[in-house]
ZAMISE-351169 format. One line per 3 residues: their letters; for each residue x, y, z of C-alpha. Coordinates in steps of 0.05 Angstrom, whole numbers. Example, Ala and Ser with C-alpha at 12.3 -4.5 7.8 and 13.67 -1.06 7.14 Angstrom:
2
as	246,-90,156; 273,-21,143
This chain:
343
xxx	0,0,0; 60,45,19; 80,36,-61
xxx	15,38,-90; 9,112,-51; 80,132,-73
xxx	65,117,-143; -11,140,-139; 1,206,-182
xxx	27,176,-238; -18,109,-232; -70,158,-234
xxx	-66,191,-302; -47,120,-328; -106,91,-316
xxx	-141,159,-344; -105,147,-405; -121,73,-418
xxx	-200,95,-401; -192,152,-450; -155,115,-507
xxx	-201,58,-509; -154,3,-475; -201,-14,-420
xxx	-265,-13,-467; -227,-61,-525; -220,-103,-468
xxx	-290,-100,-437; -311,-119,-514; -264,-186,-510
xxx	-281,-197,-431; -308,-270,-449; -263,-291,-495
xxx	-193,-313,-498; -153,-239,-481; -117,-199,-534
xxx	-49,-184,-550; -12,-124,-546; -11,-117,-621
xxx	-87,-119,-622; -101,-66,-574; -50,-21,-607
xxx	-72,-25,-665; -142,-15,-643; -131,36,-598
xxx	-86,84,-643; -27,73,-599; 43,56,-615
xxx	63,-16,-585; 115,14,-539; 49,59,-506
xxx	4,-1,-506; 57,-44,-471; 81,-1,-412
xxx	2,25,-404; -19,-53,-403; 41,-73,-358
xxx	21,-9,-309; -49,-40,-305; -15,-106,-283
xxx	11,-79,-215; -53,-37,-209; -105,-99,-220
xxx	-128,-77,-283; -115,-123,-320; -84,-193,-324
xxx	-43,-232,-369; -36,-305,-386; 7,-328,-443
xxx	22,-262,-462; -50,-243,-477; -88,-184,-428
xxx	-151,-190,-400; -196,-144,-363; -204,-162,-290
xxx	-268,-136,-239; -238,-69,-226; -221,-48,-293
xxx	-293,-65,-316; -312,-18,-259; -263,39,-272
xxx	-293,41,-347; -361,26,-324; -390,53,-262
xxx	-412,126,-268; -397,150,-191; -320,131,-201
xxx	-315,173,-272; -334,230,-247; -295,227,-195
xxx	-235,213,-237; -250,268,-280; -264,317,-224
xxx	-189,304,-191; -158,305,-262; -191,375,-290
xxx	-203,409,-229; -161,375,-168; -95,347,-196
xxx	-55,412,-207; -84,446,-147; -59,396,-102
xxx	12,411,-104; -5,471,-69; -34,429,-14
xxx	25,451,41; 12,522,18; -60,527,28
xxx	-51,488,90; -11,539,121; -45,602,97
xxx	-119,579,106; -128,606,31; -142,555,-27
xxx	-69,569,-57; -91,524,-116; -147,562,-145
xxx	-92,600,-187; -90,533,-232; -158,554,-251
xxx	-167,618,-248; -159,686,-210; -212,685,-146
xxx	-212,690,-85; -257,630,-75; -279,587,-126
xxx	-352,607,-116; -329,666,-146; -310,635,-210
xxx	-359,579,-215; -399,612,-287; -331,635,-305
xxx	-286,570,-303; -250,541,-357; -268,475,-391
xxx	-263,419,-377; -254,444,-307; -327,473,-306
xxx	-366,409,-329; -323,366,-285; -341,406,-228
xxx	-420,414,-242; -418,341,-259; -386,319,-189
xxx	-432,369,-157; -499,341,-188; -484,270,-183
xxx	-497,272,-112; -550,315,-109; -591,286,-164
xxx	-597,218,-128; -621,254,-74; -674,304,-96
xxx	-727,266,-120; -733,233,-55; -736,311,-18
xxx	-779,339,-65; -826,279,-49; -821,292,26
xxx	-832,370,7; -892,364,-29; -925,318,30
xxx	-908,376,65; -933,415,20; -906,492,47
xxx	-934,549,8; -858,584,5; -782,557,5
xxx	-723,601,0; -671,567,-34; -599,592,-4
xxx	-536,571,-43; -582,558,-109; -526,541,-164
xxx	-554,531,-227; -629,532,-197; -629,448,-197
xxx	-669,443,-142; -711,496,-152; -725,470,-219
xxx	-741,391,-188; -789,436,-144; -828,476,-188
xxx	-833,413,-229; -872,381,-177; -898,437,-149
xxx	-912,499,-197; -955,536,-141; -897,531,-96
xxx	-873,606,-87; -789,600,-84; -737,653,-66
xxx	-665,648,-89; -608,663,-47; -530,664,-79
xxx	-484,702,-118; -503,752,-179; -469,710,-220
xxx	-504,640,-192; -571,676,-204; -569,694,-268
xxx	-548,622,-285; -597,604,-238; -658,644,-281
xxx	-633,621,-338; -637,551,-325; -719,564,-291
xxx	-746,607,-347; -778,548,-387; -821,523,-325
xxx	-893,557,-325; -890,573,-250; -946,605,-215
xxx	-898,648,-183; -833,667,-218; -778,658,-166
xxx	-754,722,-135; -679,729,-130; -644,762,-80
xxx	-558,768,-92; -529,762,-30; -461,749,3
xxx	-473,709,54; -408,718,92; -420,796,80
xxx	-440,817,158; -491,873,142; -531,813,95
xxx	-599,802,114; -639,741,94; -719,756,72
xxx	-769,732,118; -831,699,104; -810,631,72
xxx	-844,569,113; -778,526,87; -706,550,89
xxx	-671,505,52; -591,496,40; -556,442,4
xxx	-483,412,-3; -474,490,16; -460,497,84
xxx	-394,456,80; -371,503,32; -356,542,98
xxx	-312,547,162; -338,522,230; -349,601,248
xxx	-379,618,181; -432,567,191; -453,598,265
xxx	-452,668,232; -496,639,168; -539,594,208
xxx	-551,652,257; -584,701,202; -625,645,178
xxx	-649,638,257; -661,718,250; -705,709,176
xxx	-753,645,220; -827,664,217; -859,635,278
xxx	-869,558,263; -813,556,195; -767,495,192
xxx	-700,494,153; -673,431,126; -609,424,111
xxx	-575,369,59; -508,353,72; -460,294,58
xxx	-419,265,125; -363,230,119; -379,186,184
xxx	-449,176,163; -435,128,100; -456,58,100
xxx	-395,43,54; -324,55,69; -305,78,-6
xxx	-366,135,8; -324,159,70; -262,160,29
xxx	-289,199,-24; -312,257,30; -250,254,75
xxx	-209,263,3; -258,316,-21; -246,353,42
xxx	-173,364,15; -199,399,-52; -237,450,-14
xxx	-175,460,23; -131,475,-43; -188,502,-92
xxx	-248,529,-52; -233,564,-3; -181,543,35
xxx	-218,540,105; -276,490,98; -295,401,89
xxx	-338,354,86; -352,354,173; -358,301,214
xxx	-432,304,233; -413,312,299; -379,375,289
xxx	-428,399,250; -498,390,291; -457,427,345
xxx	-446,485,301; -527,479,290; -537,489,360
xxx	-477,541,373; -524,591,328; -588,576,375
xxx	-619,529,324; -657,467,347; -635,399,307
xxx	-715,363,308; -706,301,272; -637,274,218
xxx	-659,225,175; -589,188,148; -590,153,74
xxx	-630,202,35; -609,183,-39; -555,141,-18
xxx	-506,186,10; -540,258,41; -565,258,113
xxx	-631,314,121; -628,356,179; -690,387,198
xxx	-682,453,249; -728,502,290; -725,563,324
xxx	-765,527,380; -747,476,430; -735,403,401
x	-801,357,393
């Protein structure tokens, strides 16, 4: 294991490349048969035999592959790697959006700023640059971001409309996903948007086609900005995969103008992933890793919490944790809040 870790950085664009070039999938299409040769896949794959060879002999020591009188085969984990959609988009997220940032690891470590960010562009946080990022960073970072979410949305939006609240301010709104999965289900639903200028206007953009009752009402806010106040009125105050974009204090101050913006009987749920809330030990990898890339890229102070550092941050800003319901999707845990004493 000590090898495989030295040796990770440049495993890990190998097995990009054999992905990417076709060696994995020219072996997927031979998995029952009788294995090919190196001459088969290069020519195949558009690669000269010397590539093919050290690629294929690189997938050996990783479990790739296997050989058996000098022909390759595709083993379990290969199929996966080329396969399974979860572990793509991970590997493309660390590749276009990770991978350089990370040798500024030490840096950002020591100044609490994401001293990686410069690989993509010049923010201060990456929030800031998130309409503005270059490709293929961008679509590696919405597709990591949605493939979470999406799995659990439908379920929420289920549980919102047997709720069935007459408002729901939306705060950290991105591209207006989940506003959109709401006013699918629920066009009389009356929705406020909270984020960025820039995140609204993508936001709009991306709503405009639904026929809502109501159009959504945006309102651009910093929410780190100490004189921002949140709108009142909204029966649901929702937030997610946005609070661990944050620092232990941020989240009191944040949490603490959403207490002050409560109507008398409002709930707010938060989504959030937890890395010691997984059923699956590859699920808490992911998250403790991912906590690393807001260190380098995002902004330098915030992670993917330990839940139990997180629901004390919940009641640090005088909210009331009523219920957490683990396993929503497969990987978000809800956290449902008041301004009231716990049920």
């Amino acid at each position: 294991m000590a090898q495989m870790l030295a040796f990770g950085p440049i495993a890990f664009h190998a097995i990009v490349v054999m992905r990417d070039r076709g060696i994995l999938e020219a072996l997927a299409k031979n998995r029952r048969k009788n294995g090919l040769a190196i001459e088969t896949i290069s020519e195949e794959c558009g690669l000269s035999h010397y590539a093919t060879r050290v690629l294929l002999e690189a997938g050996l020591g990783l479990k790739l592959v296997w050989r058996r009188d000098g022909l390759y085969h595709l083993t379990k984990l290969g199929y996966f790697i080329l396969t399974d959609e979860m572990t793509r988009i991970n590997f493309d997220f660390t590749r276009d959006v990770c991978y350089d940032a990370a040798t500024q690891l030490d840096a950002a470590l020591s100044t609490g700023k994401p001293a990686g960010l410069k690989t993509l562009g010049p923010w201060d946080t990456v929030y800031q640059g998130l309409s503005a990022m270059p490709e293929p960073a961008m679509s590696s970072w919405h597709n990591f971001d949605h493939f979470y979410s999406d799995q659990a949305f439908p379920v929420m939006v289920e549980k919102l409309a047997a709720e069935n609240p007459s408002s729901l301010l939306d705060i950290g709104c991105n591209t207006g996903k989940w506003a959109y999965t709401c006013l699918q289900r629920l066009p009389d639903l009356r929705i406020g948007l909270v984020d960025l200028e820039p995140q609204l206007e993508r936001a709009i953009a991306h709503l405009t086609p639904l026929e809502a009752t109501t159009p959504p009402k945006c309102y651009p806010l910093d929410m780190l900005d100490p004189m921002a106040r949140l709108p009142d009125g909204y029966d649901i105050i929702w937030m997610s995969q946005f609070l661990d974009c944050f620092s232990e204090q941020e989240i009191i101050a944040i949490l603490c103008k959403v207490k002050e913006g409560l109507k008398p009987g409002a709930k707010v749920w938060i989504l959030e992933l937890f890395w010691d809330r997984q059923r699956f030990e590859a699920a808490a990898l992911s998250l403790q890793q991912t906590s690393l890339y807001f260190t380098c890229v995002a902004n330098g102070n915030s992670q993917m919490y330990d839940s139990e550092v997180f629901f004390d941050l919940i009641r640090a800003s005088g909210l009331t944790i009523s219920s957490v319901t683990d396993n929503v999707g497969q990987y978000h845990t809800l956290i449902e809040c008041t301004a009231s004493t716990s049920l």
